[in-house]
N, C-alpha and C positions, 0 to 999 in steps of 0.2 A: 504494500500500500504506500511507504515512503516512497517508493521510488518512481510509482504514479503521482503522487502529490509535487514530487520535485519536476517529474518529465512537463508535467501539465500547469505547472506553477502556481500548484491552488495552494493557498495557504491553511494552514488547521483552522477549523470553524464550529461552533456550537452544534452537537447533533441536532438539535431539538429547532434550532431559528436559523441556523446556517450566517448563524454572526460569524466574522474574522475572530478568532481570538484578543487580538489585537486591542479590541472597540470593548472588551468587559473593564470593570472595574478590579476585580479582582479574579487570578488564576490560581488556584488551590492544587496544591500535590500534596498526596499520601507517599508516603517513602515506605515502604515493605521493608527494603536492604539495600546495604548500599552498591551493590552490583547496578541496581536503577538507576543511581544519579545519572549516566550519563544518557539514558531516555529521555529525562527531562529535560538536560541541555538541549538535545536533539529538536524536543517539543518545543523549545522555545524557539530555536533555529527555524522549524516549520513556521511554525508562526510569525515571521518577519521580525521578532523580538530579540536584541541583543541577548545575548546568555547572561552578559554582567551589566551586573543590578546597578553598577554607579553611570553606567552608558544608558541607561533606560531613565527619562528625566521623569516622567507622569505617570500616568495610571497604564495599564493593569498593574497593581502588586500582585509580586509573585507570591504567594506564602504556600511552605510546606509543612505538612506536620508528620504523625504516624513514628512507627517504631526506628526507621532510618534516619530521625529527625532527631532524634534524643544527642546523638551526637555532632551541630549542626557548624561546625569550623570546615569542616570539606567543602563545604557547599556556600559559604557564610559570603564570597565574593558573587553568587549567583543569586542568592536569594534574599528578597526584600524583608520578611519577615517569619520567619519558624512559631512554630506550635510547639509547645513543648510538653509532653503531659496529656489529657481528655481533650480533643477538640469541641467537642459535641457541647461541653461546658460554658464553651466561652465563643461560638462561630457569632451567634448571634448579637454581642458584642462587637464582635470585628465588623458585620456589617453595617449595625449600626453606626461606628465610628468614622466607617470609611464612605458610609452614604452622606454623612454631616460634612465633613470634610469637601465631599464634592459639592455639596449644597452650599457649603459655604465659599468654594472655589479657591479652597485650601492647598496647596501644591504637595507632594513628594512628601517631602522631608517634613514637614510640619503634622501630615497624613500618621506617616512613621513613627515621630515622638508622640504621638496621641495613644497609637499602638504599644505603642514600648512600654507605657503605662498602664497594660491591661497585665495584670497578673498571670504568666504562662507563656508571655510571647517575647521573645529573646530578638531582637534590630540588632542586627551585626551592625 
């Protein structure tokens, strides 16, 4: 399938709306192990999205969480924000912050320390 998507030059898009990845607010990875991580680079590559998070100026954040996340320095150049712990606990929080943030036409980094403020999630 990647190598349809590269021959034909579609970019990864939302099953369900056939959005760009690109155009979401936030893209969420579960990390299994870390043999994955470099899928998600990959994913992010499909998706027109630099892989490093300090070349990527706006939105989407990347955040990962899950069991390959608990140790999140491998990845800490790629990724905007880690889960660290239950996501299920605290998603609902992130979206709420990160829909304010846009409402409020809050940038990046300012997005990030709001988050860094949420007990569980670790801003490289």
């Amino acid at each position: 399938m990647e190598a349809k998507l590269r021959e034909h030059k579609i970019p990864l898009y939302g099953l369900e709306t056939k959005t760009g990845l690109n155009a979401f607010d936030i893209i969420g990875f579960t990390l299994q192990y870390e043999l994955g991580y470099t899928n998600l680079l990959n994913m992010l590559d499909l998706a027109g999205l630099s892989p490093h998070a300090r070349e990527r100026t706006g939105f989407p954040l990347i955040i990962a969480g899950g069991p390959g996340a608990l140790n999140p320095e491998p990845l800490a150049d790629f990724i905007d924000a880690f889960v660290l712990g239950e996501g299920e606990e605290i998603v609902t929080e992130i979206a709420e912050t990160v829909a304010e943030a846009k409402k409020q036409g809050w940038g990046k980094d300012k997005t990030l320390k709001l988050l860094a403020a949420i007990p569980g999630i670790y801003v490289p």
